[in-house]
C-alpha positions as CSV (number, residue, x, y, z in Angstrom):
1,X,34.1,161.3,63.2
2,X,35.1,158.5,60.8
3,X,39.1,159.3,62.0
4,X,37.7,158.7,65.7
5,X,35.9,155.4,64.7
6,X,38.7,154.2,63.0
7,X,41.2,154.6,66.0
8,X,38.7,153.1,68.1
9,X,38.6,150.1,66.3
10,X,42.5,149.6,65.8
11,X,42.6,150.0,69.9
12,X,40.2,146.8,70.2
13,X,41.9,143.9,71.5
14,X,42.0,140.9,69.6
15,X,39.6,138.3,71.2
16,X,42.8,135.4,71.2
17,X,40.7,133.1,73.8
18,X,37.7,132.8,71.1
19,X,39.7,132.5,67.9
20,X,41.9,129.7,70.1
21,X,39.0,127.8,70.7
22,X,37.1,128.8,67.5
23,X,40.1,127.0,65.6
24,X,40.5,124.3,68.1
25,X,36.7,122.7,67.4
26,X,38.1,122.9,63.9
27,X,41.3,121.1,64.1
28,X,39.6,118.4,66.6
29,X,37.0,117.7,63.5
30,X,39.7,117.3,60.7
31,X,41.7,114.9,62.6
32,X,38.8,112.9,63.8
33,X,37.3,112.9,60.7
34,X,40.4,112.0,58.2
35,X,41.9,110.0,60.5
36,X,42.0,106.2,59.5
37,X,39.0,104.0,60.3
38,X,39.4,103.0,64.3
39,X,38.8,99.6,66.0
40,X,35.4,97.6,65.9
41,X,33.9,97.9,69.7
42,X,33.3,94.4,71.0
43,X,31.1,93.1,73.5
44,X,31.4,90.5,76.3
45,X,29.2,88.4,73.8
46,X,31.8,88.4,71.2
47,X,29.5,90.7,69.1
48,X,31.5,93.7,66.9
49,X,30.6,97.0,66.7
50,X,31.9,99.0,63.7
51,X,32.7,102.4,63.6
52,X,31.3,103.7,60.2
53,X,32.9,106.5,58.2
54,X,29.6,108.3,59.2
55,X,29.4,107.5,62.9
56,X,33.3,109.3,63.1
57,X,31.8,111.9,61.7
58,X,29.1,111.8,63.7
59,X,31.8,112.2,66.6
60,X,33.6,115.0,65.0
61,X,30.6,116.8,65.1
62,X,30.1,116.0,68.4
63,X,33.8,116.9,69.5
64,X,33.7,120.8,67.4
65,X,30.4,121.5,69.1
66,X,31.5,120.5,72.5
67,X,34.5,123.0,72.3
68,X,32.1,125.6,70.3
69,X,29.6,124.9,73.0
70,X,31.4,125.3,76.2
71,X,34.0,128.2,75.2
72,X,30.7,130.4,73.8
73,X,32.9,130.6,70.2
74,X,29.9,131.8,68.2
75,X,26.1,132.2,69.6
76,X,25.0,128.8,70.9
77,X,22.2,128.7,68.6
78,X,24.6,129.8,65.6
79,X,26.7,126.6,66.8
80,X,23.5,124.6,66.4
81,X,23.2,126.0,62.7
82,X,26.9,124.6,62.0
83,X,25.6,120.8,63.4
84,X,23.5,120.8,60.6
85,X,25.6,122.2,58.1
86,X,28.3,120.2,58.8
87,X,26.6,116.6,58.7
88,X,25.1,117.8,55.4
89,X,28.1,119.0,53.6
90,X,30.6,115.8,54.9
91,X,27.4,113.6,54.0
92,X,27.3,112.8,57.7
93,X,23.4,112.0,57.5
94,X,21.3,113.8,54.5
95,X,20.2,117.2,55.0
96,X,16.6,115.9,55.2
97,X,17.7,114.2,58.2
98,X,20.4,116.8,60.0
99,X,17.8,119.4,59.9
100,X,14.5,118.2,60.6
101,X,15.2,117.7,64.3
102,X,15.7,121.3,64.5
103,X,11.7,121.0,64.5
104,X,11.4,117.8,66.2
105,X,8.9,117.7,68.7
106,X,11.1,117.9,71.9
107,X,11.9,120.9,70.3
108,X,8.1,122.1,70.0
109,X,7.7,121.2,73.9
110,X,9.9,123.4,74.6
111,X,8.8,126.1,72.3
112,X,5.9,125.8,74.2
113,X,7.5,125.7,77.6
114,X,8.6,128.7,76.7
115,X,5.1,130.5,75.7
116,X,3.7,129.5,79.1
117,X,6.3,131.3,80.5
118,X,6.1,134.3,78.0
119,X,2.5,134.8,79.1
120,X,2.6,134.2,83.4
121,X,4.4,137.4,82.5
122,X,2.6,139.2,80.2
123,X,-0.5,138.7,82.3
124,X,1.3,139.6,85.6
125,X,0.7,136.2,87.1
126,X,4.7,135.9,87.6
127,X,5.0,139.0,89.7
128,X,1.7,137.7,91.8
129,X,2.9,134.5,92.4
130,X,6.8,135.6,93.4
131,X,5.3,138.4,95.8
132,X,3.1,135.8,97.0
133,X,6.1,133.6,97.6
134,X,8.4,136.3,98.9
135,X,6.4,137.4,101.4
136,X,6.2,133.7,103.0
137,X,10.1,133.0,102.9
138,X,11.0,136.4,103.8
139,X,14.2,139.0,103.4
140,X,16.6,136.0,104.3
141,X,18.7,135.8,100.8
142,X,19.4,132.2,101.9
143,X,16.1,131.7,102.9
144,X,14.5,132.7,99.3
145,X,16.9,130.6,97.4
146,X,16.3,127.4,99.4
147,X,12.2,128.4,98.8
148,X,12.7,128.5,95.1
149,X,14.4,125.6,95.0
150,X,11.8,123.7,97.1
151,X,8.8,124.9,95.1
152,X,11.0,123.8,91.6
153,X,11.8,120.4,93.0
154,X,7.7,119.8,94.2
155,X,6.6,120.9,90.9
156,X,8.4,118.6,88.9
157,X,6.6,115.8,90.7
158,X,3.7,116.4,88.8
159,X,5.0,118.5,85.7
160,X,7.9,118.1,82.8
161,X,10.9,120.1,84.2
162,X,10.7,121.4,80.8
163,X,7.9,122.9,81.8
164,X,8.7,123.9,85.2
165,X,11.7,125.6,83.9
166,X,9.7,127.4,82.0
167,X,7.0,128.7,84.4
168,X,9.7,129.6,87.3
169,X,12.2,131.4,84.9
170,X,10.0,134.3,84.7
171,X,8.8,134.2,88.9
172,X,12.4,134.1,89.1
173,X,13.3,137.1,87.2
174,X,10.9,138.8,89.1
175,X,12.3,138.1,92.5
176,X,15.7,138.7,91.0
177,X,14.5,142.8,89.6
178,X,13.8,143.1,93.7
179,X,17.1,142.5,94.8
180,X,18.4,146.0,93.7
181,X,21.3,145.1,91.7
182,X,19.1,145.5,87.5
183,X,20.8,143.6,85.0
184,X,24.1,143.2,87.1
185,X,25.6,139.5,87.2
186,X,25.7,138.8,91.0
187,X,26.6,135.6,92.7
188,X,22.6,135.6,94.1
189,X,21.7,135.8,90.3
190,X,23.9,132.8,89.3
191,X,22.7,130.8,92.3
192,X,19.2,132.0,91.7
193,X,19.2,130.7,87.6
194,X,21.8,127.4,87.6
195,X,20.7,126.3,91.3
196,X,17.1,126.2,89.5
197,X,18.2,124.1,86.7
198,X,20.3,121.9,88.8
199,X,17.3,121.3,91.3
200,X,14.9,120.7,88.1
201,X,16.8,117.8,87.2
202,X,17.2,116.7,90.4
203,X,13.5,116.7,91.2
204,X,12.3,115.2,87.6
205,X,14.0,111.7,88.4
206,X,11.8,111.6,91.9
207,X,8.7,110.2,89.6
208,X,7.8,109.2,85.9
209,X,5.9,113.1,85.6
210,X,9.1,114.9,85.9
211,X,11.0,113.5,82.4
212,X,10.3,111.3,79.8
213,X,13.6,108.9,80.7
214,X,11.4,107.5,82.8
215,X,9.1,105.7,81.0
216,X,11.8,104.6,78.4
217,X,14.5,103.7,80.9
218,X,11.4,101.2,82.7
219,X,10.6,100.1,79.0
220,X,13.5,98.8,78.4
221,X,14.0,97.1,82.1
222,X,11.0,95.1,81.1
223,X,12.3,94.0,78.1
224,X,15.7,92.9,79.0
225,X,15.3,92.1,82.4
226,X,11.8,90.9,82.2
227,X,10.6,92.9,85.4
228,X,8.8,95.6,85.9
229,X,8.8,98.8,87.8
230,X,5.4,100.4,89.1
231,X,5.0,104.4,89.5
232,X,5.2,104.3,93.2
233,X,8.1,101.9,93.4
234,X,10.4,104.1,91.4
235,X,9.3,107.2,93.6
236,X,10.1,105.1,96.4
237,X,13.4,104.7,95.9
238,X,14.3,108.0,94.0
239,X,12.5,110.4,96.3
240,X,15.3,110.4,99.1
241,X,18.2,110.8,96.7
242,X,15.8,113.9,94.8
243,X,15.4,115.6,97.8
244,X,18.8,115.1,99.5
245,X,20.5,116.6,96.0
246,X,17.8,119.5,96.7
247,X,19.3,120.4,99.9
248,X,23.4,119.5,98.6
249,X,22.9,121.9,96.0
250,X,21.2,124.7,98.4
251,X,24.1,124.0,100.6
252,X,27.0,124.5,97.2
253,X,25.3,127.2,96.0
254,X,25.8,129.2,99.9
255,X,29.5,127.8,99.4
256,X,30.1,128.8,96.0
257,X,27.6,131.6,95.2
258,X,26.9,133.2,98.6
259,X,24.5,135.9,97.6
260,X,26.4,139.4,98.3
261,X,23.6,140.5,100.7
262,X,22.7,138.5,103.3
263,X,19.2,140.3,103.3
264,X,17.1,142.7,101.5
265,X,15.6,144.6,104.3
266,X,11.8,145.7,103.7
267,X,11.2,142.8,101.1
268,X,8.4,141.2,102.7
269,X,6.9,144.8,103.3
270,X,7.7,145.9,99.7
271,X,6.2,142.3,98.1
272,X,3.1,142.5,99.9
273,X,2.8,146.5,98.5
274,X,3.5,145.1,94.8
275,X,1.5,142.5,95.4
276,X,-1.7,145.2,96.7
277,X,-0.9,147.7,93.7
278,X,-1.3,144.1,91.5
279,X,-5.1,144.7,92.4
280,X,-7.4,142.0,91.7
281,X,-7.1,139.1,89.5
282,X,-7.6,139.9,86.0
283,X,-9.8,138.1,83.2
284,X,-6.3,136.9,81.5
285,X,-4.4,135.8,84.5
286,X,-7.4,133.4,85.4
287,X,-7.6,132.4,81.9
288,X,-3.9,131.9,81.5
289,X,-3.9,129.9,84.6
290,X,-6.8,127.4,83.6
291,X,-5.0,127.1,80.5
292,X,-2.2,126.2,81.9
293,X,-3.6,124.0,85.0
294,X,-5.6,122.1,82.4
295,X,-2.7,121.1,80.1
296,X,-0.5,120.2,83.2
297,X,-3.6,117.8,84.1
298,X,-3.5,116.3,80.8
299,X,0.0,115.8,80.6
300,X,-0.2,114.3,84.3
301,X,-3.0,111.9,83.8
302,X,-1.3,110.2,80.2
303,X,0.9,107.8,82.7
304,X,-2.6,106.8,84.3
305,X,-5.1,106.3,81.6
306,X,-3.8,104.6,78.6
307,X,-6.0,106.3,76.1
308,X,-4.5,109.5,76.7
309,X,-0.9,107.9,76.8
310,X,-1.8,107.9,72.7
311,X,-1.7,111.4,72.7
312,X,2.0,113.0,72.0
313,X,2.2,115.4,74.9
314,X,4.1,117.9,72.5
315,X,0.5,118.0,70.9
316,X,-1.5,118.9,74.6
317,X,0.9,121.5,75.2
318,X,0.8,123.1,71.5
319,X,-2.7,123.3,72.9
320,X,-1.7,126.4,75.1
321,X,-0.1,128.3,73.1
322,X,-3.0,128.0,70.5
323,X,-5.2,129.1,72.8
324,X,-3.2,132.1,73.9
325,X,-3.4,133.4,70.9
326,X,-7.2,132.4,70.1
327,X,-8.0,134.4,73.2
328,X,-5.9,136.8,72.3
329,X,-3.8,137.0,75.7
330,X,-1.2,136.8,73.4
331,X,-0.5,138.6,70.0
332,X,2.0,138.7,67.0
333,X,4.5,141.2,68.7
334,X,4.7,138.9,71.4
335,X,6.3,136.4,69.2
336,X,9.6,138.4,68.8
337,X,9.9,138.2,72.7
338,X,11.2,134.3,72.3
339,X,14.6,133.6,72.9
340,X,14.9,131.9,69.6
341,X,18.8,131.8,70.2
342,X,17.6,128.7,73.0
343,X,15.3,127.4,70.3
344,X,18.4,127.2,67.8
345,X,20.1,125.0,70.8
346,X,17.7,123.0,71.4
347,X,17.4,122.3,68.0
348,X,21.1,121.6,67.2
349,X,21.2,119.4,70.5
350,X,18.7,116.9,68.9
351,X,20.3,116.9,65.5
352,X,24.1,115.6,67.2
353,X,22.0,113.5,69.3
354,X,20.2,111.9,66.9
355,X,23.3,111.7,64.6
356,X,25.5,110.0,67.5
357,X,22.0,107.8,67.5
358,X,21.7,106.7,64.0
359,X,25.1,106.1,63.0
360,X,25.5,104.0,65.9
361,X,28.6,106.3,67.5
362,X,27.2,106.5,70.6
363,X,26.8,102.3,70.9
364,X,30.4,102.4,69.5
365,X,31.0,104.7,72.8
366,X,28.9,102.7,75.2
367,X,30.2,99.4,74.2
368,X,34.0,100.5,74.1
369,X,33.4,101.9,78.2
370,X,31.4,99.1,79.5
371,X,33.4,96.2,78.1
372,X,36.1,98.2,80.6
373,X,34.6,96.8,83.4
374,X,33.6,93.6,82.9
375,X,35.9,92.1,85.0
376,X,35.9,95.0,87.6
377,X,34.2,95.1,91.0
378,X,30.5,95.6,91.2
379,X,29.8,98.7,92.5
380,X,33.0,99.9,90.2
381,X,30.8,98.2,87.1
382,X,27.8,100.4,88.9
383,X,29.4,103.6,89.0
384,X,31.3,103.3,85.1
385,X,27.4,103.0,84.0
386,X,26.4,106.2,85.9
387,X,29.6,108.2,85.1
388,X,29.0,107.1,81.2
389,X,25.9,108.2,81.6
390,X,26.4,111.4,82.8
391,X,28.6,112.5,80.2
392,X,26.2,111.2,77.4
393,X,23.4,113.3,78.4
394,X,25.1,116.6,78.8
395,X,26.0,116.3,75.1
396,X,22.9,114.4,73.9
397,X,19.2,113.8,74.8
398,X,18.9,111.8,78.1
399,X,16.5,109.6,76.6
400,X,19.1,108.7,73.8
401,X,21.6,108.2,76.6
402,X,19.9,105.9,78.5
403,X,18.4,104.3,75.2
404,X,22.3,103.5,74.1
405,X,23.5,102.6,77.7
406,X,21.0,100.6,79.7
407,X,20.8,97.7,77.0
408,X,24.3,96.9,76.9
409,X,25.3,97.6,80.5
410,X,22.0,95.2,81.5
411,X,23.7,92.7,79.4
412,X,27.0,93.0,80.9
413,X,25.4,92.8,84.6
414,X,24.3,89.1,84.9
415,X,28.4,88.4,84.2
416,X,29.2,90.6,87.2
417,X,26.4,89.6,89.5
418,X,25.0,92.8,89.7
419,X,21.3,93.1,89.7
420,X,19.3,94.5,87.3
421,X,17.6,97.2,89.8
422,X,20.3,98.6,90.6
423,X,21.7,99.5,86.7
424,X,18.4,100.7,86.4
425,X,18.1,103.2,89.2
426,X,21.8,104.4,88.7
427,X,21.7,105.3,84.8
428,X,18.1,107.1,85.9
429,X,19.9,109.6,88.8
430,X,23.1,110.6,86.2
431,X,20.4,111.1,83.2
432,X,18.4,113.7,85.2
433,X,21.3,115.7,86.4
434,X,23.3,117.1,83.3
435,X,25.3,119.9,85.2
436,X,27.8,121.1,82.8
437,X,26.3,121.8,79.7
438,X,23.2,123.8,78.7
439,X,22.7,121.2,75.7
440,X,22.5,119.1,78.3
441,X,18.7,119.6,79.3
442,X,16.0,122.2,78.7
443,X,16.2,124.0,82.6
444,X,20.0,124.6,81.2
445,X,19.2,126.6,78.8
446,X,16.0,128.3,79.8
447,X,18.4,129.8,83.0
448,X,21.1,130.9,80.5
449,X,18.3,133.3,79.1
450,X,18.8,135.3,82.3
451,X,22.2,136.3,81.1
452,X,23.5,135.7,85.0
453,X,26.5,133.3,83.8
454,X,28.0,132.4,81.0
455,X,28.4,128.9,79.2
456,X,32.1,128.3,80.7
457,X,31.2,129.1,84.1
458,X,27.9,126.8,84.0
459,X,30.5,123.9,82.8
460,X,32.9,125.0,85.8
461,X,30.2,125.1,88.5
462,X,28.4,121.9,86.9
463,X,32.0,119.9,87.2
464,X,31.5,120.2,90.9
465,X,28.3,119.7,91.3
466,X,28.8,116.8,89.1
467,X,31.6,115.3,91.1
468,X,29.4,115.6,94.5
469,X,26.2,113.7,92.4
470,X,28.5,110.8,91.9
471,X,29.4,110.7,95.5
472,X,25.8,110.8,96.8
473,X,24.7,108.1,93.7
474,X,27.8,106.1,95.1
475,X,26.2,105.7,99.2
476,X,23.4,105.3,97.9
477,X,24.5,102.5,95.9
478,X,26.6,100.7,98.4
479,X,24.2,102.0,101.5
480,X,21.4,103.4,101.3
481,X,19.3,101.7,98.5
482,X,20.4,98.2,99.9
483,X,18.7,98.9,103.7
484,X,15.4,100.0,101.0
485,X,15.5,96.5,100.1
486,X,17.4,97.0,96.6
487,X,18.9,94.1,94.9
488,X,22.4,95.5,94.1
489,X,24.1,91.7,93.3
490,X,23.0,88.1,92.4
491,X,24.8,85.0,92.3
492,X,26.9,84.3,89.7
């Protein structure tokens, strides 16, 4: 037996592609890190920005978990655990700070996020709601992926696409075990799990309920520009490009991921039978569901009444998963059902981020980009903001990419004669819509736990999508936002 294991060992290949790339986020850290100290950044104001022995280490972090990242080296979360170990051992940042954002309380939210999920399907509310569903939209594969999409994009007008993620990944599994193929990765399944994420963000920049960008991105309008933006006039403005990107990314998922069967004859009959044998609504599943319902109103009424605004909303949704427990809907074995590997990425995602932050790397980045187009056209200056953007916040929080961007780039904008509105708006559409990377936002990640695709093929799939999103942002730009009655320049 041993003689047998042994052969079979010798006859496994050598995994070349991971020990390429494994060695390639090493070599790109040593020679960002030892290489000699790189030019100051310098703004149109004459103002220098250095780049610190730290903040190149912050960016040699940033390069090795990139590479690790995308080419699935190690675990994603395991890459997470070597952010952290590496800004402690090169004395990047101190180990008090490289590790506590593995708990920070993004992180918690979507620990939490995750434990709503958890329990829609321990209770069978999941299955009820995705028989429910399939038995409006029908046996039309096309037609239940354009549904799920639509009911993702709604939801996020009034919830955190964190938490939206989170509440559809399991009605999605469930529609997903129907279509016959188990654990198989099919071209329906990748649609089914990325097109959600894609259309999460895509729905969250439609109002100041769907991400926390929002609020900071308006914040810091007021400040610098000394204007500022109401709830409904944001909606008004980002609803038709939300919705538009709903339908575009329908339409490339049917290019790209056309669904093997075109329809799954006797679904409606079969999810209405599921649905029957689900019997009648259950103590839990009502409790659950108030549970949930209640923290969502919370958490939608804190941009309304100021004296909830106080209240962290990482706090009201800890809430649930408290009382899950208290109620006993959940228990301790339900605890080793979390994907902690996600967790972990999470985690690691905020620890780069707020390294690139503190260190001042990123505003080395930001400053060294925008000062390239300070002579350049304005709708050229328009789109560098949004394409810097977009690249930021798949490798870093969104909120820290628009905190780093929008300052200077509203700065630079008066120069250019390019209104402020218009920075604004841009820099909000690319923050919502990381497509390549599952550090890039929470729905990323929560879809990879399907196990449909893997982190290269999201990254190759999310370059397109991408490209397309900085086509629409471009008409709408130069077009569409103008007829609205957008500012887009000033005089000089």
């Amino acid at each position: 037996m041993s003689d047998h294991a042994g052969a079979v060992a010798e006859r496994t290949p050598v995994n070349w592609k991971r020990i390429i790339f494994l060695f390639l986020g090493i070599f790109l850290f040593v020679i960002i890190y030892y290489s000699p100290p790189w030019p100051d950044a310098v703004d149109p104001m004459g103002k220098h920005f250095p780049l610190t022995r730290e903040a190149k280490g912050a960016l040699a972090v940033f390069m090795l978990a990139g590479t690790w990242w995308v080419f699935e080296v190690l675990p994603i979360g395991v890459t997470s655990i070597a952010i952290g170990v590496l800004q402690a051992l090169f004395l990047i940042r101190t180990p008090e700070q490289a590790f506590k954002d593995f708990m920070d309380p993004s992180v918690l939210f979507i620990f939490a996020s995750i434990m709503i999920g958890l329990v829609f399907t321990k209770t069978g509310l999941t299955k009820r709601l995705a028989y429910t569903m399939l038995g409006v939209v029908g046996e039309n594969t096309s037609m239940i992926l354009l549904g799920c999409f639509i009911v993702t994009t709604a939801m996020t007008h009034i919830m955190a696409h964190t938490a939206v993620a989170a509440t559809m990944f399991p009605l999605l599994m469930s529609i997903y075990a129907l279509y016959g193929e188990g654990e198989k990765k099919t071209k329906f399944g990748k649609a089914l799990f990325i097109g959600m994420a894609y259309v999460a963000g895509a729905g969250s920049i439609i109002t100041l309920l769907g991400a926390a960008r929002g609020a900071v991105a308006v914040g810091f309008f007021k400040d610098i520009a000394g204007k500022g933006v109401s709830f409904f006039e944001l909606t008004y403005y980002m609803a038709p490009l939300g919705w538009l990107m709903t339908f575009i990314l329908w339409g490339f998922f049917m290019v790209f991921m056309r669904p093997e069967k075109k329809t799954i004859p006797g679904l409606r009959a079969k999810a209405k039978q599921l649905n029957a044998e689900l019997g009648r609504i259950t103590r839990k599943e009502i409790l659950a569901a108030a549970i949930v319902l209640g923290c969502v109103a919370v958490l939608s009424l804190r941009s309304f009444i100021p004296a909830l605004n106080a209240i962290d909303k990482t706090a009201i949704i800890l809430i649930s998963t408290l009382l899950f427990f208290i109620l006993n809907i959940l228990d301790i074995e339900d605890l080793e059902e979390i994907p902690w590997n996600i967790i972990l990425l999470f985690g690691g995602a905020m620890s780069i981020g707020f390294c690139l932050w503190q260190t001042e790397a990123a505003r080395w980045l930001a400053v060294n980009w925008l000062v390239l187009f300070k002579k350049a056209n304005w709708f050229v200056f328009v789109m560098g903001i949004g394409f810097f953007v977009l690249i930021m916040t798949n490798f870093i929080m969104n909120v820290a990419a628009i905190a780093i961007s929008l300052p200077v780039a509203l700065v630079i904008a008066p120069y250019l004669g390019v209104a402020a509105e218009v920075i604004l708006y841009a820099a909000l559409v690319t923050a919502g819509m990381p497509f390549m990377l599952l550090v890039g936002a929470a729905p990323n990640a929560i879809a990879y736990d399907s196990r449909q695709f893997s982190a290269g093929e999201f990254f190759g799939y999310g370059a397109i999508a991408s490209a397309i999103l900085m086509v629409i942002l471009g008409v709408f730009v130069m077009v569409v936002w103008p007829l609205m009655g957008m500012p887009v320049t000033i005089a000089k």
